[in-house]
N, C-alpha and C positions, 0 to 999 in steps of 0.2 A: 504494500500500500504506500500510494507518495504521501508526502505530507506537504498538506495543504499550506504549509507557513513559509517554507524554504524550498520544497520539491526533493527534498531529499528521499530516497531512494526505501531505505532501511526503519519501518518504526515495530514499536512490540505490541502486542496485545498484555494489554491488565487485568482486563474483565470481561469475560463473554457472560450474557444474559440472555435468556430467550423470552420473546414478549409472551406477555399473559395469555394471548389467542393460537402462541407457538408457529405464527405466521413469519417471522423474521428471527433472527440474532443479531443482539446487539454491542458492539464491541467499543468499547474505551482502549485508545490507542494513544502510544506514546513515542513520539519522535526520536530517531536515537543521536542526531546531530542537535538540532534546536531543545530539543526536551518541550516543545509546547506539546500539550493533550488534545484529542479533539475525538467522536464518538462515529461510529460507522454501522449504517443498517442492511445486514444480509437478510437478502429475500430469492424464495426463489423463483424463478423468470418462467413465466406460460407463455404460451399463446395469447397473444391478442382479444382482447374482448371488444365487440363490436356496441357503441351503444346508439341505441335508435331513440334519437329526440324527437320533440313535439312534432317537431316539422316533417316528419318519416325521413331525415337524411338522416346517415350515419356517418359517425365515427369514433376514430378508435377511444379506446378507455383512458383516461389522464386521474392519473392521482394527487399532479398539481392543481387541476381542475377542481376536483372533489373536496381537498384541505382547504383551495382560496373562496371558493362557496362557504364552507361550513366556519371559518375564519373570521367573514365578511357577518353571518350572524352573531357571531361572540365577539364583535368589538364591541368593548363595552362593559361586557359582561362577566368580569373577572373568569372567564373559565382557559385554565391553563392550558397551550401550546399542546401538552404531554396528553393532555384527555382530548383535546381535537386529533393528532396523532393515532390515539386507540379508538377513535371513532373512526375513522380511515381505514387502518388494521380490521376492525369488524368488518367492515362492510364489506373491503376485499375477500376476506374471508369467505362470507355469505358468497359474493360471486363468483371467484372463481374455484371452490372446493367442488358445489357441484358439477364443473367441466363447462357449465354454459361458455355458448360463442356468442350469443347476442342477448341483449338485456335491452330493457327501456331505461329512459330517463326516470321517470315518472317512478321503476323501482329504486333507482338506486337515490331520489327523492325521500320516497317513505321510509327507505332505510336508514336515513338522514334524522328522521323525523324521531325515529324508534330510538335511535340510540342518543339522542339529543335532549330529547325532552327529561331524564334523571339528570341529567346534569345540570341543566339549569332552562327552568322555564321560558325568563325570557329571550332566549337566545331560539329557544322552540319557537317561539310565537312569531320572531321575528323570522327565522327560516321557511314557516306555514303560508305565512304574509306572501312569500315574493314566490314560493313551491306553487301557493295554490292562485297566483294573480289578484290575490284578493286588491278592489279598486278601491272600498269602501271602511270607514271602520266597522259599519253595520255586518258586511259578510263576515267579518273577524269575528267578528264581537256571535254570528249566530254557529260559525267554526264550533270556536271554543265551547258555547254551549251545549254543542251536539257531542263533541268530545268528548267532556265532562258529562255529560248520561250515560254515556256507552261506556267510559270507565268505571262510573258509581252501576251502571246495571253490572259486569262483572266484576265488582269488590275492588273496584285499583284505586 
């Protein structure tokens, strides 16, 4: 692995960790000319997933995509870097374990939604807001109501 500081050639590994979802390894690396630290994520590499947006055009899956989406609703929202991170990690997970080649927008939306909303509410609400085009506070506002029955009807 080069290092990112100087480009030198030679660094060590400290620490390997495997994420919580067991979808990566993560490694703390140390330079052995400069001695700066800096952390490194092994994943392992599939096939291409296709994602089919609103518009029926496709393309390919962007994980940069997906973090500056979910990002963009948690500014603001004190919710840490490392939990937008494992909400990424999830979802990939969900999509490509079971081998799908094409997915919608619109799943990997809800999945957004699923994994979003323990963490912190309003960063749901605001991701709901622009997922579901909501124009009005009124549609928001009758959303969340609907939401909130279908969770008090099954106990959540």
């Amino acid at each position: 692995m080069i290092c990112p500081f100087c480009s030198y050639e030679d660094t060590r590994v400290l620490e390997s960790r495997m994420s919580p979802e067991k979808a990566c390894v993560r490694r703390r690396r140390e330079c052995e000319n400069c001695q700066q630290r800096f952390t490194t994520y092994e994943r392992v590499e599939v096939a291409p997933v296709m994602v089919i947006k609103r518009n029926k055009t496709k393309e390919e899956y962007s994980r940069e995509k997906l973090i500056k989406s979910i990002t963009g609703a948690c500014m603001k929202c004190k919710v840490e870097h490392e939990n937008i991170l494992e909400i990424a990690v999830r979802i990939e997970f969900d999509i490509f374990l079971p081998g799908k080649k094409e997915i919608t927008s619109g799943y990997i939306g809800e999945k957004v939604l699923d994994y979003l909303k323990p963490v912190n509410e309003m960063a749901y609400l605001r991701y709901l807001s622009v997922f579901k085009s909501f124009i009005t506070t009124e549609e928001l506002y009758k959303e969340i109501n609907s939401a909130g029955k279908i969770y008090a009807d099954i106990g959540i």
